[in-house]
C-alpha positions in Angstrom: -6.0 65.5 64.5 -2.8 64.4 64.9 -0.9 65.1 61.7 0.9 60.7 61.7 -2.0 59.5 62.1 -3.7 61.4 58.8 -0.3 60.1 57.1 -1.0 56.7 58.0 -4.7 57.0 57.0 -3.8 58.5 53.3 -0.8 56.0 52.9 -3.7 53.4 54.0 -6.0 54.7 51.8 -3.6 54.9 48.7 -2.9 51.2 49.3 -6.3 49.8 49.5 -7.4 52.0 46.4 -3.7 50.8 44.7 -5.0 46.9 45.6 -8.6 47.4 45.0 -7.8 48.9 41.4 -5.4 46.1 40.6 -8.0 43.5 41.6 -11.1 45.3 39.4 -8.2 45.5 36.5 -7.6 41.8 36.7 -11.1 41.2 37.1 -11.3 43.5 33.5 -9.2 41.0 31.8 -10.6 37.5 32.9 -14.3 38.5 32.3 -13.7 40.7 28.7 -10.0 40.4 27.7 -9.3 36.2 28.6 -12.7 35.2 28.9 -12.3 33.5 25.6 -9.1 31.0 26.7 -10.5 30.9 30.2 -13.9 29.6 28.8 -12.4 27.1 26.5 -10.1 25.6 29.2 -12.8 25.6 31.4 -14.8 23.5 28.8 -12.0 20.4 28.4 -12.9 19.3 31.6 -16.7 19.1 30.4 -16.6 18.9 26.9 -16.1 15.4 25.3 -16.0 14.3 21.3 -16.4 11.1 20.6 -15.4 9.9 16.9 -17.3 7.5 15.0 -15.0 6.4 12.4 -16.1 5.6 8.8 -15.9 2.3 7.9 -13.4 2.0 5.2 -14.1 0.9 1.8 -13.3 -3.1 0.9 -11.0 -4.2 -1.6 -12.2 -7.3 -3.8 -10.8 -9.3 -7.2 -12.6 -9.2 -10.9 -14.6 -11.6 -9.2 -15.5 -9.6 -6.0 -13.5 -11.9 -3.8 -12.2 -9.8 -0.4 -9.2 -9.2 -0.5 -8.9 -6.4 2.5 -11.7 -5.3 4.8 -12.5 -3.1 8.0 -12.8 -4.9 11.6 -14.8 -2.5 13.8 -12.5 -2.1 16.9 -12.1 0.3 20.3 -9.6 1.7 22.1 -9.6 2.8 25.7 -7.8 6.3 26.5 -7.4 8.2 29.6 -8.4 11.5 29.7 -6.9 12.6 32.8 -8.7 16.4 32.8 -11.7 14.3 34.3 -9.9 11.2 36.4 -7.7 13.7 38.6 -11.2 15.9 39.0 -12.3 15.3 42.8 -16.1 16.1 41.6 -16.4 13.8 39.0 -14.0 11.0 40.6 -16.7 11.1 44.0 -19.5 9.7 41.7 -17.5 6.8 41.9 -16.6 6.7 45.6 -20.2 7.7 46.2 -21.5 4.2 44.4 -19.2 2.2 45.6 -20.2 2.9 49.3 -24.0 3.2 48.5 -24.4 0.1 46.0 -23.0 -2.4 49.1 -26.0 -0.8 51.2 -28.9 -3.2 52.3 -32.0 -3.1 49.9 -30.1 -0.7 47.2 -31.1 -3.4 44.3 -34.8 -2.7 45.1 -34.6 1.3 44.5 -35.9 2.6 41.4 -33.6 4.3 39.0 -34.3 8.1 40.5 -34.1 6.9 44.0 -30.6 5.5 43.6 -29.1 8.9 41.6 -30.5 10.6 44.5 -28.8 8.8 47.4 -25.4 8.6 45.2 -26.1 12.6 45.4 -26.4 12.7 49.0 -23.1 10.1 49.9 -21.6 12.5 47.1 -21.7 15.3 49.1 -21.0 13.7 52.2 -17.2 12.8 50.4 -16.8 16.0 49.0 -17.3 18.2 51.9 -15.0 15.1 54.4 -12.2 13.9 52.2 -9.4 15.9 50.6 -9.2 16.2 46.7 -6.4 14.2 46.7 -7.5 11.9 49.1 -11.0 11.7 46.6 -8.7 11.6 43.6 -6.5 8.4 44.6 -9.0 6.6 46.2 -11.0 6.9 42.4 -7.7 5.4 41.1 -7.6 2.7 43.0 -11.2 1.6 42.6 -11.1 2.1 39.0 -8.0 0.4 38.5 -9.4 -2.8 40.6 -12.4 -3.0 38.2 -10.9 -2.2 34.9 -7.8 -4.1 35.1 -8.6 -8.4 34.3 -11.0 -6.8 31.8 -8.6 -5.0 29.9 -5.7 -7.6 30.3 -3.6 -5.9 32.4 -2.1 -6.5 36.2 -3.1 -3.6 38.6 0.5 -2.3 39.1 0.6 -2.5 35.3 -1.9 -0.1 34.3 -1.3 1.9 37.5 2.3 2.6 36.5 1.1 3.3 32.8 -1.3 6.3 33.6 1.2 7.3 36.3 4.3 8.1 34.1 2.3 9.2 31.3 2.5 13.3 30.9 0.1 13.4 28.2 -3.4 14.3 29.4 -5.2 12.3 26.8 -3.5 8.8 26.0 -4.3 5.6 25.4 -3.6 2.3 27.4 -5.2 -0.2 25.2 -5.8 0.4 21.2 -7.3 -2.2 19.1 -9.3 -4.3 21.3 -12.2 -5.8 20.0 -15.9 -4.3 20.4 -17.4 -7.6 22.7 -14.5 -6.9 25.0 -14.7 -3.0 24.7 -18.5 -3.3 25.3 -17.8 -5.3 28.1 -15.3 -2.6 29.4 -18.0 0.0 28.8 -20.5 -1.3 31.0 -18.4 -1.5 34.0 -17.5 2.3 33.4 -20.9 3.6 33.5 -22.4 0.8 35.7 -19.5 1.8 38.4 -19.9 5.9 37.6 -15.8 5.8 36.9 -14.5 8.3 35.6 -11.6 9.6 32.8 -12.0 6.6 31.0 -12.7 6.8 27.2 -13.6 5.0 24.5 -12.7 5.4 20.8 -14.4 3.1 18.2 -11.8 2.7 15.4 -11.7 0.2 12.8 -8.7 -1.9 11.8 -7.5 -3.5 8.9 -8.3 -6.9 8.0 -6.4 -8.8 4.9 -8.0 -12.5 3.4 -5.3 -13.6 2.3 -2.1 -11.6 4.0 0.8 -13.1 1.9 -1.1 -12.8 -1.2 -1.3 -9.3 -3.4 1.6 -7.5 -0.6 2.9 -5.6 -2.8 -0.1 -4.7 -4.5 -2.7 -4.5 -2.1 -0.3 -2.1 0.4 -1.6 -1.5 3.9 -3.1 1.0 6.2 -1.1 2.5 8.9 -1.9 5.7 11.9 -1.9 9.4 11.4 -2.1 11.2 14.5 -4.7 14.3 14.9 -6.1 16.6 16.9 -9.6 17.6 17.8 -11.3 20.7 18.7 -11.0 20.2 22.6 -7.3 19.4 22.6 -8.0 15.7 22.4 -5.2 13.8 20.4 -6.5 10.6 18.4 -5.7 8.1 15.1 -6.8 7.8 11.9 -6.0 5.0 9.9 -4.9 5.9 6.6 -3.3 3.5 3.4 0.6 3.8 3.6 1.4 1.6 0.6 -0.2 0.4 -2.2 -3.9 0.3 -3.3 -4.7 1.7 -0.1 -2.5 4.3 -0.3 -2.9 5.1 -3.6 -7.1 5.0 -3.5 -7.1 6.6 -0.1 -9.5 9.3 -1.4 -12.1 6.7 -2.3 -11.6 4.1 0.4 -11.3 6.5 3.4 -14.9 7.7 3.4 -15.3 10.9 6.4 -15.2 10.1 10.3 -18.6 11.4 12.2 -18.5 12.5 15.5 -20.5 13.0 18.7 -20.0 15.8 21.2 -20.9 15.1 24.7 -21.2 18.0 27.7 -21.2 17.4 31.3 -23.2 19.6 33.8 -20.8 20.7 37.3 -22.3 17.5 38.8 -20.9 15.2 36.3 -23.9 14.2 34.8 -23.6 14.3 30.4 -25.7 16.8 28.8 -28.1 16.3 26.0 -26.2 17.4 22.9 -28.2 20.2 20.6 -28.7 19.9 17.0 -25.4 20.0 15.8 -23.6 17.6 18.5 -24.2 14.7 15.9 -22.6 14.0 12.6 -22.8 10.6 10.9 -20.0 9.0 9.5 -19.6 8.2 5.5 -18.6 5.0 4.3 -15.7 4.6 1.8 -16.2 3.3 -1.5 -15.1 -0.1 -2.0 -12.5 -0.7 -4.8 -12.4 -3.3 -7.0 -9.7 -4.6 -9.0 -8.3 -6.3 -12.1 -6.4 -8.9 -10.6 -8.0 -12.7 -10.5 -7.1 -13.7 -6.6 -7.0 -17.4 -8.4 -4.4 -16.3 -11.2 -2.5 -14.4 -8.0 -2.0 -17.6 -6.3 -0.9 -19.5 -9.4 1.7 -16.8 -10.1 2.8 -16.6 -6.4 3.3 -20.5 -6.1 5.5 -20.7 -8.9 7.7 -17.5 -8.4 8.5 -18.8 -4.7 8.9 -22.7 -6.3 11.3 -20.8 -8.9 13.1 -18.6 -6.7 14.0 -21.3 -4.4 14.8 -23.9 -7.1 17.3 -21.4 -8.5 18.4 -20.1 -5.3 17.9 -16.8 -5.7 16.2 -13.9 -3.5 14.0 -11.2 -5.2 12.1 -11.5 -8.8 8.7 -10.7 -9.9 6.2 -12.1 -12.2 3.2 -9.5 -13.9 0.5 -10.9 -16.1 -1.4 -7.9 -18.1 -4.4 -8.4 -20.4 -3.1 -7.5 -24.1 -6.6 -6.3 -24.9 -7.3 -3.6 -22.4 -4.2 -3.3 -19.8 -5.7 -5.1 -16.9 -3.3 -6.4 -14.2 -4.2 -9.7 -13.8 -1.9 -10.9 -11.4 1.2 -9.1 -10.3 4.2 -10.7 -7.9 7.1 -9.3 -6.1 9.6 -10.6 -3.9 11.0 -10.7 -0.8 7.2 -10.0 0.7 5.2 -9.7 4.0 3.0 -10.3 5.8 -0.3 -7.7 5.7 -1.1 -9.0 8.8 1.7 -8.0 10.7 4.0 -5.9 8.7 7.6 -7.3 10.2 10.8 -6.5 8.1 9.0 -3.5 6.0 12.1 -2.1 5.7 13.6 -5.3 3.6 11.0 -6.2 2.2 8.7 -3.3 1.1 10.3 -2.8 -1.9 8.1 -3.4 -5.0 9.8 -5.0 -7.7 7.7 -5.1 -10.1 7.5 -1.5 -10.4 10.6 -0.3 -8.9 13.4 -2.3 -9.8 15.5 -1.4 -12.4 18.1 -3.1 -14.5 19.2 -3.7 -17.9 16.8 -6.4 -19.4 19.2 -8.5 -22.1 17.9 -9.7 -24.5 14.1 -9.1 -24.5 14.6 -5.7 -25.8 15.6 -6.8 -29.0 11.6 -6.9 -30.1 12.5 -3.1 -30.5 15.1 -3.0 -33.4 13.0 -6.5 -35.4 10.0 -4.6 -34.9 10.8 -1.0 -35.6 12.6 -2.3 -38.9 9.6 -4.1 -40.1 7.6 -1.2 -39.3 9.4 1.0 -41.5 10.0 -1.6 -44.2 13.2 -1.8 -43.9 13.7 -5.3 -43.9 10.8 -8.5 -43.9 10.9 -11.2 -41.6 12.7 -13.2 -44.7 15.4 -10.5 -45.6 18.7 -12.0 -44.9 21.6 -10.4 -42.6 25.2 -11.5 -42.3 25.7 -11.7 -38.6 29.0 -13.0 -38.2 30.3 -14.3 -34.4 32.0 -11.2 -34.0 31.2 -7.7 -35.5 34.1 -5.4 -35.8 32.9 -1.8 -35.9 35.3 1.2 -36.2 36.7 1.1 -32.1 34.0 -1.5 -30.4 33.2 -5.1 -31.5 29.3 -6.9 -31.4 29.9 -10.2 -30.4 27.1 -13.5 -30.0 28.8 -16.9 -29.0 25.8 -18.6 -30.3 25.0 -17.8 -33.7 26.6 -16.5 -36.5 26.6 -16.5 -40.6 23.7 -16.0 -42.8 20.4 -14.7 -40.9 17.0 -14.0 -42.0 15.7 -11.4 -39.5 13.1 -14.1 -38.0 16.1 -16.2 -37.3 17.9 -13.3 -35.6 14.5 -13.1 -32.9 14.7 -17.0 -32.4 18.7 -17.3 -31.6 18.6 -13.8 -30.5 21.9 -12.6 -32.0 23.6 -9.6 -31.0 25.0 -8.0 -34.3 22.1 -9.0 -36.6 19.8 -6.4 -33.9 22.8 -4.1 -34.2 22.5 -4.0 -38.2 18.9 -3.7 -37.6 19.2 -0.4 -35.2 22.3 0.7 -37.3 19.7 0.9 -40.3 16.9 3.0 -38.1 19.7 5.4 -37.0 19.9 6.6 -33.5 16.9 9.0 -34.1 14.3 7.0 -35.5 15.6 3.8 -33.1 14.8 5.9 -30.3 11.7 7.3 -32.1 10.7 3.9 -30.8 12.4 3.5 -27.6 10.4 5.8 -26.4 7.1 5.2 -28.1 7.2 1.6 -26.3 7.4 3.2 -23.2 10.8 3.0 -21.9 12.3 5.9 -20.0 8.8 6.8 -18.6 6.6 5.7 -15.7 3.5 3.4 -17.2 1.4 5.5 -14.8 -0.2 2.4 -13.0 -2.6 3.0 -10.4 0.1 2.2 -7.2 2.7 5.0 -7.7 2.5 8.7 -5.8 5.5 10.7 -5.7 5.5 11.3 -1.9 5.3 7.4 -1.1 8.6 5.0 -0.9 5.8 3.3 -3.5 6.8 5.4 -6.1 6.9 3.5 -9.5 10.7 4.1 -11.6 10.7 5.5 -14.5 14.1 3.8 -16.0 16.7 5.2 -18.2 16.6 5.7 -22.0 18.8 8.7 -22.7 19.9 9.0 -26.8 23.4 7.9 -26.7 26.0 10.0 -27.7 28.6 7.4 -28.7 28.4 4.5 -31.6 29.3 2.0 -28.5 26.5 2.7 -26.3 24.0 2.8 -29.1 24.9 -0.7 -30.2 24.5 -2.3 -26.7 21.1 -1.1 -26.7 20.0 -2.6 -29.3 20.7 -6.1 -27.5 19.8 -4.9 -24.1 22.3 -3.1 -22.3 22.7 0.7 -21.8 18.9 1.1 -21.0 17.5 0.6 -17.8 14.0 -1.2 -18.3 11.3 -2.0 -15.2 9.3 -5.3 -14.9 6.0 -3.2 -15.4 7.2 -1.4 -18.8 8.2 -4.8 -20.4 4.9 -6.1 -19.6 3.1 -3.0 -21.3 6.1 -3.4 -24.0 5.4 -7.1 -24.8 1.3 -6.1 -24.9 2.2 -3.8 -27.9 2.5 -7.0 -29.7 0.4 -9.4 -28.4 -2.4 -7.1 -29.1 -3.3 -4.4 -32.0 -0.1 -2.3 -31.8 -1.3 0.0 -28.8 0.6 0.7 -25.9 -1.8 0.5 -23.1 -1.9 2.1 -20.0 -1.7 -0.6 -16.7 -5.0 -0.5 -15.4 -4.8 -2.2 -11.7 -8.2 -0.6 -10.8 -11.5 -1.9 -12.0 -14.1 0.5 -10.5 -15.4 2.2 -7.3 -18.3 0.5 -5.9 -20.8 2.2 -3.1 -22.1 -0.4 -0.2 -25.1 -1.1 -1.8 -23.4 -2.2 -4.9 -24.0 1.0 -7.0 -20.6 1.1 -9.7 -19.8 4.6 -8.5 -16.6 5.3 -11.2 -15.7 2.8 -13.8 -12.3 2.9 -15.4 -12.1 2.4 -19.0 -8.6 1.2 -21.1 -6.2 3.9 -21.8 -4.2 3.9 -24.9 -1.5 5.9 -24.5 0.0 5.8 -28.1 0.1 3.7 -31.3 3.4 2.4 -31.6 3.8 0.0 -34.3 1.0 -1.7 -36.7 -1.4 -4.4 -36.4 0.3 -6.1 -39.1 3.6 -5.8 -37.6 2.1 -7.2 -34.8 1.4 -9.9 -36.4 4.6 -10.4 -38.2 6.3 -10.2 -34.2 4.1 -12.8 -33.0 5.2 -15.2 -35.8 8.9 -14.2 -35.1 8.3 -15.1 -32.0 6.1 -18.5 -31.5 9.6 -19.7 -33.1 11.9 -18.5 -30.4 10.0 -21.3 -28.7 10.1 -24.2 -31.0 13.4 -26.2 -31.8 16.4 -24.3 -32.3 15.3 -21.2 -30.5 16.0 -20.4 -27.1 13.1 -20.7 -25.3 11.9 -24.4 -25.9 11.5 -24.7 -21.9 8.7 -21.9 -22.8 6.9 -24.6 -24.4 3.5 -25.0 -23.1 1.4 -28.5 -24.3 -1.4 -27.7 -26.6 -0.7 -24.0 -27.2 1.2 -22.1 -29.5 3.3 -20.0 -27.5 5.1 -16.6 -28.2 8.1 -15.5 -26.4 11.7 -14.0 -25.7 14.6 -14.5 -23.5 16.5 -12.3 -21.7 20.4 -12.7 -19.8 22.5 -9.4 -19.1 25.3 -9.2 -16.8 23.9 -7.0 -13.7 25.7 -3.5 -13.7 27.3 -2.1 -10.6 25.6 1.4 -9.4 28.3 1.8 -6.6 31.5 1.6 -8.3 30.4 1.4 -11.7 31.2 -1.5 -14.8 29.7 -4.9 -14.0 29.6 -7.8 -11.7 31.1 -11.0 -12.6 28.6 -13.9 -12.1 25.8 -11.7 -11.3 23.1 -12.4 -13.7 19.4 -11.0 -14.0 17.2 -13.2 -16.4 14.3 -12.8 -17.9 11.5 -14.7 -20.2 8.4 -12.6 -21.9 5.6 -14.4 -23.3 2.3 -14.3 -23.9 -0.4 -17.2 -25.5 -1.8 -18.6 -27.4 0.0 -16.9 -30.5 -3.0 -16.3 -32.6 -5.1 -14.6 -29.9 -3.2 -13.9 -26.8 -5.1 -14.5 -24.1 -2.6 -13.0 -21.6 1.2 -11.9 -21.7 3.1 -13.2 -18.4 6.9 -11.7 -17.9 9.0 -13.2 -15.6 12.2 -11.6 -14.1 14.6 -13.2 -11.5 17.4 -11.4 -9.9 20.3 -12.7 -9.3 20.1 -17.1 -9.3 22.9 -18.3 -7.8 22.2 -22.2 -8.9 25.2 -24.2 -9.9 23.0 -27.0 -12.1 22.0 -25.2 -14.9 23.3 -22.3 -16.9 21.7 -19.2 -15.4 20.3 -18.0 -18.5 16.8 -16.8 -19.4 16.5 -19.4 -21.2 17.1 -21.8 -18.7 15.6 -20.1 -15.5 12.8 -17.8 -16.2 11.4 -19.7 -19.4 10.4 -22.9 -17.1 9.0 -20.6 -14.8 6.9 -19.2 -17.8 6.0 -22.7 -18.8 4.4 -23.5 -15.5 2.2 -20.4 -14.7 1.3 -20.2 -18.7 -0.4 -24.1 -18.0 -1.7 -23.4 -15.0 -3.0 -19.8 -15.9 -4.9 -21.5 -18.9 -6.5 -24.0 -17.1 -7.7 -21.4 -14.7 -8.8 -19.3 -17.6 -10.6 -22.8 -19.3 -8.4 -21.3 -22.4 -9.1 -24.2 -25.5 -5.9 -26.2 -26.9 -4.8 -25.0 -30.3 -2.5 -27.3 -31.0 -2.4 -31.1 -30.8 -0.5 -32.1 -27.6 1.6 -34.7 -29.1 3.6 -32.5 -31.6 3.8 -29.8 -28.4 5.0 -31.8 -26.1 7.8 -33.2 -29.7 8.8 -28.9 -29.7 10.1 -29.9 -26.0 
């Protein structure tokens, strides 16, 4: 045999073995080594899960009145694994051609899948994929379109340019339209459309509660098959903080299709139903909420001025009964969240003037250092060693009584100057101040998070006598409030409590949540002895006689303080924050109501507590109890004599 050609019969030989061995190698590694990946990728293009969102929880008033709820709604994603599939996007073509056919109406179910079969075939073995595949476009596009509310080139250009595979290209629609949307889908046999159920947040009342209530936003997440879809978790607020309870657990359907298209019947496990949330009741009165939002606005717009807040707590038990913050939103929409997301009743901080001084009168009396009658020289201006204690208001003989109702500066200094700066801040910090309350909207890894506020132990004579009259500490709206409740109730300082309970659907009290003392700060008889101080600061020759409310005895202290200036440090001249906190009627306080306003920039009036925040007071306090059908206590004619 001639000795080239055996050459080129090995060399052949070594080349077929060499491609045959590659190919059984590869072969090796699809079916054992990749058969894995290769299976699952295989699967996306036949493997669908549908979500079936939980319906989140409700969030009512004390009286059960809605406040935010969920809308069941759909969006409409393209899945493009199945629209740019030739096999699935000929069922379409198929019907199209066969469903314009004379005498198709009178087939019977069967008969029609069978001749969409047949034209199938027909298209799939005469067209080109890509011919199959745009022509699918086309005819979906023309049907789905005026339905969805979009022009052709519109939604043609939108699943065009998208790169995703899985995207949506309408969210939020509601489930008539959706539904409608749905039956030309699977009437027509189009394919790589999809439809989501969500649910969507709904709010009563959407400029009511902002603050408070918070709002629901999307997290993006990914299921098994690669799919991307949203979950609507709280982002602020209530439904932020009670996400746990109001969230309830998404169910979920699994769908597979056979090679012809056609959805297989799921096995045991392709089903799992979705779990409501629990609806969450609060404290609040929606009624009160209104009452208090009305006249914060009417103040802050009579005294020119941009952001206050107004909290009304239950002295009794530390319900929230109405709390107001502003600048607001709207729920609804959620424009300027970056302006006006900021809680101020439970964020802001400044240096609250003159309310504080309940903390030297009552931390005295407590220790029996003085009685309401024991008498103080508090001269116009206090000369200490290298700082002075000045009051332009009041000076010469004081009892301490007298020092609450003119609220003069050194006779609180000789009262903390007695305590020392130890047992003073003894107090400081049993009231509260220079910790969070630990209210029910706060988490540390939310822009919600509540302030805590400033009460370091001064170090020098000068700082400890300014806060005894209301400088040097740094207070929040939601700490006076709980301060103030110390003594319009037993002595307690309570816990805010914004939560009521958790309720199931079917109106089973799941969780109730009880009133948390978190500390006895003074006693109930120096309660007592406060609330006379007190109901004076309101009656002639105090300084809160706009407090005055017709009927009712009325318990209460102003507060003025220069605002301080975090950027380059000292104060700002003319900028004012002032305060009123009161709470009625004296004997048995119904509710205590503090009002804060930041910053008035009226011209009319002084722009004093006093003079702002008390009328403010005055207004929600009548309102409030004729919402609450509180009794008079007092005969109207020598009320209306204190005004």
């Amino acid at each position: 045999m001639n000795r080239a050609f055996q050459t080129r019969c090995i060399i052949l030989c070594v080349v077929l073995v060499t491609l045959l061995s590659g190919l059984s190698a590869r072969l090796i590694q699809i079916q054992l080594v990749d058969r894995k990946r290769y299976a699952e990728s295989a699967a996306k293009a036949y493997h669908r899960i549908e979500k079936i969102p939980a319906i989140r929880g409700m969030i009512v008033d004390r009286n059960e009145e809605t406040i935010a709820k969920s809308i069941p709604v759909s969006s409409i994603y393209v899945d493009k694994n199945h629209l740019l599939d030739p096999k699935l996007a000929s069922f379409g073509l198929a019907y199209e051609k066969v469903s314009k056919e004379p005498g198709w109406d009178e087939l019977d179910p069967e008969d029609k899948l069978k001749r969409i079969h047949g034209v199938r075939g027909d298209i799939l073995s005469s067209e080109t994929p890509d011919i199959i595949v745009e022509k699918h476009m086309a005819y979906a596009i023309g049907l789905l379109s005026k339905p969805i509310g979009m022009r052709r080139e519109e939604l043609r250009e939108k699943i065009e340019t998208s790169k995703a595979k899985w995207f949506p290209i309408v969210k939020d629609i509601p489930d008539d339209i959706a539904e409608r949307v749905r039956e030309i889908v699977d009437e027509n046999h189009i394919e790589g459309f999809v439809f989501v159920n969500s649910i969507k947040r709904w709010y009563a009342n959407p400029k009511i509660a902002t603050h408070l209530t918070g709002y629901t936003g999307e997290d993006e997440e990914q299921l098994e098959n690669g799919q991307k879809t949203y979950r609507i978790v709280g982002k602020f607020g209530i439904e932020d903080a009670m996400e746990q309870y109001l969230a309830g657990r998404d169910g979920r359907r699994e769908h597979l299709r056979d090679a012809r298209g056609l959805v297989v019947p799921g096995n045991s496990g392709s089903l799992l139903p979705p779990r409501a949330g629990l609806n969450v009741k609060l404290t609040i009165d929606i009624g009160m909420q209104a009452i208090v939002e009305e006249e914060l606005d009417a103040g802050l717009e009579k005294y020119k001025s941009k952001q206050g807040a107004v909290i009304v707590m239950d002295p009794k038990n530390g319900e929230i009964l109405a709390m107001a913050s502003r600048p607001h939103f709207d729920l609804n929409h959620k424009e300027n969240l970056a302006e006006n997301s900021f809680n101020f009743a439970i964020q802001a901080m400044y240096e609250p003037g003159s309310t504080i001084k309940i903390l030297p009168t009552s931390a005295a009396l407590e220790e029996r250092l003085v009685t309401l009658n024991t008498v103080l020289h508090c001269p116009s201006v206090l000369q200490e060693n290298k700082f002075t204690v000045k009051d332009g208001h009041s000076s010469g003989s004081l009892t301490v009584g007298q020092i609450i109702q003119k609220s003069n500066n050194p006779g609180c200094w000789k009262l903390a100057k007695q305590l020392g700066v130890k047992r003073y801040y003894e107090y400081v910090h049993a009231y509260g101040f220079g910790e969070r309350t630990g209210i029910q909207l706060s988490r540390d890894d939310r822009r919600s998070v509540e302030n805590r506020g400033t009460a370091p132990i001064p170090k020098l004579p000068v700082d400890f006598s300014r806060s005894a009259y209301g400088y040097y500490i740094g207070v929040t709206p939601i700490q006076m409030v709980a301060a103030y409740s110390v003594i319009a109730g037993d002595g307690r300082l309570l816990r805010p409590k914004i939560v009521k309970s958790l309720i199931a659907n079917d109106g089973t009290i799941i969780e109730e949540f009880e009133a948390e003392s978190r500390r006895q700060v003074i006693s109930l008889e120096t309660a007592k002895k406060m609330r006379e101080a007190l109901h004076k600061v309101t009656l002639l020759g105090g300084t809160a006689t706009k407090a005055a409310v017709p009927g009712y005895k009325v318990c209460g202290k102003t507060g003025t303080a220069i605002k301080h200036d975090p950027k380059r440090g000292g104060y700002i001249d003319g900028a004012y924050v002032v305060s009123f906190a009161g709470f009625m009627p004296a004997d048995d306080p119904a509710f205590v109501c503090y009002v804060v306003i930041d910053e008035p920039k009226t011209t009319e009036i002084p722009r004093y507590g006093g003079q702002i925040a008390a009328p403010i007071f005055a207004n929600i306090a009548k309102r409030l109890a004729t919402h609450m059908n509180l009794q008079p206590t007092e005969p109207i004619a020598a009320s209306v004599a204190h005004r």
